[in-house]
N, C-alpha and C positions, 0 to 999 in steps of 0.2 A: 371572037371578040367578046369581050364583060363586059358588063354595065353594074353602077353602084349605084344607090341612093340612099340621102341620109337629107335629112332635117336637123337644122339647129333653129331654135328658140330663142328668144330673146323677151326682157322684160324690162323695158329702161325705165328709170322711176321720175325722169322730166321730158319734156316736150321733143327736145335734137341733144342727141349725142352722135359723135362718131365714134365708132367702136373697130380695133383692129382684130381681124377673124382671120387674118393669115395660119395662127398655130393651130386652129381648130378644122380649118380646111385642109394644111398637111393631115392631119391625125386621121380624115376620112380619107385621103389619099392612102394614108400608110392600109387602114384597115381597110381598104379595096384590094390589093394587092395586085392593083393593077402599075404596072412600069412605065406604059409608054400610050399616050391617046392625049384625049383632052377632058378638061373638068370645067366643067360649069356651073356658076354661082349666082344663083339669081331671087334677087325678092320675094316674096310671096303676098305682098301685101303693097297699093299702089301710093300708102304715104312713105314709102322706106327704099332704100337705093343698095344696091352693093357698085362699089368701083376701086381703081386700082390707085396708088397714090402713094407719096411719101408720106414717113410715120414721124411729123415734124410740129409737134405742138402750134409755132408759128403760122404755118400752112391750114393746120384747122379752123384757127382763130379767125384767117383770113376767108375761109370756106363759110364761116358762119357770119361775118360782116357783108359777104359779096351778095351769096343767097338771101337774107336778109332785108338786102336794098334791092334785088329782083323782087323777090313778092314775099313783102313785110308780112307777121302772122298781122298787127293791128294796124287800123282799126280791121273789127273781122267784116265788118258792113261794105265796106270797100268789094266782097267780090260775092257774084252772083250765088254761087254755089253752096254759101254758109248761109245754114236758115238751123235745119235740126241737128249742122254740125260746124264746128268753126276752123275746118283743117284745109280749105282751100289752097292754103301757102304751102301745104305738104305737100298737097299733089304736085302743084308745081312745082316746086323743088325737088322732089324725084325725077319729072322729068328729066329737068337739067342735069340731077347727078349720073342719073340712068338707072335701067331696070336689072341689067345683069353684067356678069366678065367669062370671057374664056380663057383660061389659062393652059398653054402646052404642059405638058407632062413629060417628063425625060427622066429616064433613069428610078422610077419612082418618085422625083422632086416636083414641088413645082417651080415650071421653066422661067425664072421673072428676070428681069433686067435692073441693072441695080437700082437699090431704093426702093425698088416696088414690093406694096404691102398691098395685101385686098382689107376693103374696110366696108364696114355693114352702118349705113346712114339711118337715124332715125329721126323723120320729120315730125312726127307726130305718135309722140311714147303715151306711157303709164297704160300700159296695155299690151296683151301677151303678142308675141307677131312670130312668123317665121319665113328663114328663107332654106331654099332647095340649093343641097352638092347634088349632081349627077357626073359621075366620072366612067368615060368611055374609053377601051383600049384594051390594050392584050397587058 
């Protein structure tokens, strides 16, 4: 059995984006050259999410009005946790999005079902962050 690991970075220049990392996460696939296991994608930072989803402008829009009305960023007085920093809503909202995904591996691809893209959430940008590929398999 192999194992890969690769770090990708990120730098978003406002507060939440979602960002599609499906093509950057094949590209560590390919350069693993591993064929058949599993790949795992996950945060590294506990204001930021990766999760699997369609790549549907509409659906994101709705991702940022849902989260949003769960735990609004203002007022930031509203939660205990913002004193020397005002990103309480981040955390929370990674919760919900989640902290990582497993993707099957088949044939070298990775295994989705249609529609599915992986996307890297950021709750709380303008600051460098990164999340961890680990891809295990022959």
């Amino acid at each position: 059995m192999k194992s890969y690991r690769q770090e990708l970075w990120f730098e978003v220049p406002r507060r939440r984006q979602l960002i599609n990392i499906t093509d950057r996460v094949q590209q560590c696939l390919a350069d693993s050259g591993i064929r058949e296991g599993l790949c795992l994608v996950n945060a590294m930072h506990i204001t930021a999410s990766v999760f699997i989803n369609d790549d549907e402008p509409g659906l994101h829009a709705d991702f940022e009005e849902w989260l949003e009305g769960l735990a609004p960023e203002k007022p930031y007085d509203r939660y205990r946790h913002n004193g020397y920093e005002d990103n309480a809503d981040a955390h929370l909202k990674r919760t919900i999005m989640g902290r990582e995904v497993v993707v099957a591996v088949s044939e070298g691809r990775l295994d989705f079902g249609p529609w599915e893209q992986i996307f890297y959430g950021e709750f709380d940008g303008k600051r460098r962050k990164r999340l961890l590929v680990k891809i295990i398999g022959e």
